[in-house]
N, C-alpha and C positions, 0 to 999 in steps of 0.2 A: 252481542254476548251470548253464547250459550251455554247452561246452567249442566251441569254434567249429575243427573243422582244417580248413586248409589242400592242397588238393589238386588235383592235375592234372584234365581231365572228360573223359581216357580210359576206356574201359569198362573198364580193367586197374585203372588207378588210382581209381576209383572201387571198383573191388572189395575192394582193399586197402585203402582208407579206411574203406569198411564192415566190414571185418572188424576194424578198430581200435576204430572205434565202437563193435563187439559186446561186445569186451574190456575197455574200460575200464570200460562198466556205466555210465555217467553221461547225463544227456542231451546230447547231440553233434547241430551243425548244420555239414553238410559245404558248406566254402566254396569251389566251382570255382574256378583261377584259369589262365590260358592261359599260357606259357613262351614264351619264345622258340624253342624247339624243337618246343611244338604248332602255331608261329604261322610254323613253316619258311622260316625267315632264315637257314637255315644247313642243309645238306645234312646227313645219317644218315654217309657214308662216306666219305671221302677229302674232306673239304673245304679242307682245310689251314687248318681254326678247329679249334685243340684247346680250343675252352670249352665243359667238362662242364657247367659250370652253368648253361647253357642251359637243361635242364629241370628247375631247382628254383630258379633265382634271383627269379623274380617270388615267390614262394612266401616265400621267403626275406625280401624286403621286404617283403611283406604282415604278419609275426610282426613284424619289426625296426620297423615302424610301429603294430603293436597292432591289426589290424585280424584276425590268426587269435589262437590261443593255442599250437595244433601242430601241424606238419608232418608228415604221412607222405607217405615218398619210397621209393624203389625204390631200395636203398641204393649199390647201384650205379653210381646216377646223381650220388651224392653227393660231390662234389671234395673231395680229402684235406684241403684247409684252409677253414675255416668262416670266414663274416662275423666281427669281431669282435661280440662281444654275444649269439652263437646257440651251441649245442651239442647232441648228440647224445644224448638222453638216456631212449632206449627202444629195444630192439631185440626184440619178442616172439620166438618160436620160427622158426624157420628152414625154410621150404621145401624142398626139394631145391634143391640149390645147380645140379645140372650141367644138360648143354646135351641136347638129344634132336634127333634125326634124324626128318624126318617124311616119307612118301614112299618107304622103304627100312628093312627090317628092321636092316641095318648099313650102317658104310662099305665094308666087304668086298662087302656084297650090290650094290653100285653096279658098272653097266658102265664100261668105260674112260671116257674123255669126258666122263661125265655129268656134268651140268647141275646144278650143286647153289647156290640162291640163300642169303644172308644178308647183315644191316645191320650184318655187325661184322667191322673190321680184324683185331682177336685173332679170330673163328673162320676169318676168312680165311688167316692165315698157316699157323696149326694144322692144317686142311684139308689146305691143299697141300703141308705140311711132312709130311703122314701118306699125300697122296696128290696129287704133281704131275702127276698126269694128268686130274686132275679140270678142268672150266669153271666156275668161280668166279665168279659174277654178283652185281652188286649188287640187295639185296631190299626197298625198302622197305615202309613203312606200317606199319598196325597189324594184330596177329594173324590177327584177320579177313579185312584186306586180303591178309596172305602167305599165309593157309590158301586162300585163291579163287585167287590167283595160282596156287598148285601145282594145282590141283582144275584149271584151265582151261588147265594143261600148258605155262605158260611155264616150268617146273622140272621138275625128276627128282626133285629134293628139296632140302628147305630145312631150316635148324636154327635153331632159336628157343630158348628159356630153356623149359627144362619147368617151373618155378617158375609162370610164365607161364600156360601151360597148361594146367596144373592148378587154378589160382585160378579162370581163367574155365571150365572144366571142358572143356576141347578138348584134353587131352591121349591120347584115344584113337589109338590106331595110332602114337604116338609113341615112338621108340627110347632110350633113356636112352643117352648115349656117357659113357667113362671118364672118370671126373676130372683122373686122370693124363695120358692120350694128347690131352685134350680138354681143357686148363685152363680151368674159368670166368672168366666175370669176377669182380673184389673186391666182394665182398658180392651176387653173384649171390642170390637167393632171399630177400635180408635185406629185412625192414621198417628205415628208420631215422626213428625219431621225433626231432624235432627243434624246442626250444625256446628262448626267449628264458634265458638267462642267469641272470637277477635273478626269474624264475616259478616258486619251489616250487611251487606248486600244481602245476602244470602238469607240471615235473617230477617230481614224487609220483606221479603219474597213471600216468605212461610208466614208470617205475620199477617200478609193482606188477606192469606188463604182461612186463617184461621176463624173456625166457629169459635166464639166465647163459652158456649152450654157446654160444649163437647168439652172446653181446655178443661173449663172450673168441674165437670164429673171426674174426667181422667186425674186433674189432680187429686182430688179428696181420695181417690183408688189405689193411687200410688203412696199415698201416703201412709195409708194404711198396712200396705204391705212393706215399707220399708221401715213401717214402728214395728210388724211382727217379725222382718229380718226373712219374710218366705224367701223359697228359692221354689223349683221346681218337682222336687220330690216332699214338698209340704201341700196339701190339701186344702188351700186357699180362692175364698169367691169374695167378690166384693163387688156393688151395685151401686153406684148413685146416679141417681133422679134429681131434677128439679121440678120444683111442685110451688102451688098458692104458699104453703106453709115455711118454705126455705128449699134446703139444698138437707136431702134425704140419702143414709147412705146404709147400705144391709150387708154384714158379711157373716162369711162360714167359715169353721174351722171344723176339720175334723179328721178321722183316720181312713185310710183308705176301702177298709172291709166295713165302715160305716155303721161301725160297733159304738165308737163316741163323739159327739160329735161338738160343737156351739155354736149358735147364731146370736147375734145381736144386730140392732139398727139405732141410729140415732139422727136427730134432725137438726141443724144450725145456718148460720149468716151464708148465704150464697157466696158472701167475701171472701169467707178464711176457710175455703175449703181444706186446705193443708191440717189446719188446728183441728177441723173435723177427722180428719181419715187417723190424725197422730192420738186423737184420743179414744175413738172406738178404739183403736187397736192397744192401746193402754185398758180399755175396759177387757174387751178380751182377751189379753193377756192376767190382770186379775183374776179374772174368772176360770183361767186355766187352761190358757191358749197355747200358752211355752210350753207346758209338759206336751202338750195335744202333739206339734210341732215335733218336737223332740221325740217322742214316740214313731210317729210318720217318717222320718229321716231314717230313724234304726230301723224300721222295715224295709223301707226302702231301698235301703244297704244290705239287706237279705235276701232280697229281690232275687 
């Protein structure tokens, strides 16, 4: 039998594909498929399109038609609510979830002004929420493309997923930044395998592979973000750890120019990670998370 997934023909995501391949032990033919999002119909930042599933919905059709058996995605990239008929049903061991600094030993080490590129709203707002004297530049492309960008000094420094760069093994001179000060994104570093519904098989497969630590973070993450309804032009980080004390989880809300922003954390039963991520996101929403949101989307839509 061999297991056909599903995957984007970035050189990241082709990395990640093969290192699922490695794990499952079975024979695997990796089927490239292009997204809307490699086929750029839709801008990286500020496009006022909050559809995350941009890079995984052809993917996503592909399985719901039978032409893969499974998905692996960058779990990140994966919208809180799933096609009917698909589910998430593998999440191997967990990368380094945080974000790293490349170009600068720290944020500290950065001069006033400095020029710091990235493709993401949440490290935009965090940045300047931690340092509004920074220039804030949109970054695109792929890693390779923003590692040449900084090398040929249209930046001072850039921050990418060390998850990231680590996989493809370019995480040299890269700074790891706080989880806390620097909230990832939800499922930053996760694999998410993804299959059709009604495919034991396939679900067996993903199953054997799967870490437990990794599943129950990525879920308390997801959950969080599908009580605050984020999409992709909302300013959304969210971290969970497990720890002596239970299953710990921190996130951020805030606006893009990092004029307002909120965090909260809270800690409970490693069990019900779901009940955790549904209720921070219920506290931060009391606190004034909706408007926060709501505000981010109209700009973002001004973009």
């Amino acid at each position: 039998m061999t297991v056909r997934i599903g995957t984007r023909g970035s050189a990241l995501a082709l990395t990640q594909s093969g290192h699922v391949a490695e794990l499952l032990g079975v024979d695997v033919e990796l089927v490239e498929i292009r997204t809307s999002g490699d086929a750029g119909r839709q801008s990286a930042v500020g496009s006022g399109q909050g559809d995350k599933s941009r890079w995984v919905k052809e993917i996503e059709a592909a399985l719901l038609a039978g032409e893969v058996d499974l998905a692996v995605h960058s779990a990140k990239d994966v919208p809180g609510q799933l096609p009917d008929g698909l589910a998430i049903v593998g999440v191997p061991v967990r990368e380094d979830a945080r974000d790293a600094l490349v170009g600068a030993g720290s944020l500290d080490d950065l001069p006033e002004g400095a020029n710091v590129g990235t493709g993401s709203l949440r490290r935009r707002a965090q940045l300047l929420a931690l340092r509004p004297d920074l220039n804030v530049e949109v970054l695109r492309g792929n890693v390779d493309t923003r590692l040449r960008k900084l090398a040929d000094g249209e930046h001072d420094a850039i921050v990418l997923a060390l998850a990231g760069l680590r996989r493809l093994g370019r995480d040299d001179g890269a700074a790891p930044l706080d989880a806390i000060e620097l909230t990832p994104a939800p499922g930053q570093g996760c694999l998410a395998l993804e299959a059709r519904r009604d495919d034991d098989a396939s679900a067996a497969l993903a199953a054997a592979v799967t870490d437990q630590d990794a599943l129950v973070r990525l879920t308390a993450e997801r959950a969080l973000v599908e009580r605050l309804d984020a999409t992709c032009d909302t300013p959304v980080g969210a971290y969970a750890e497990l720890g002596d004390d239970g299953l710990f989880l921190a996130a951020f809300v805030g606006l893009p120019d990092g004029s307002h922003w909120i965090r909260d954390a809270a800690v409970a039963d490693p069990s019900e990670p779901a009940a955790l991520g549904t209720a921070l996101g219920e506290r931060l929403l009391a606190a004034g998370a909706g408007e926060l949101l709501e505000e981010a989307t109209r700009l973002a839509g001004r973009a």
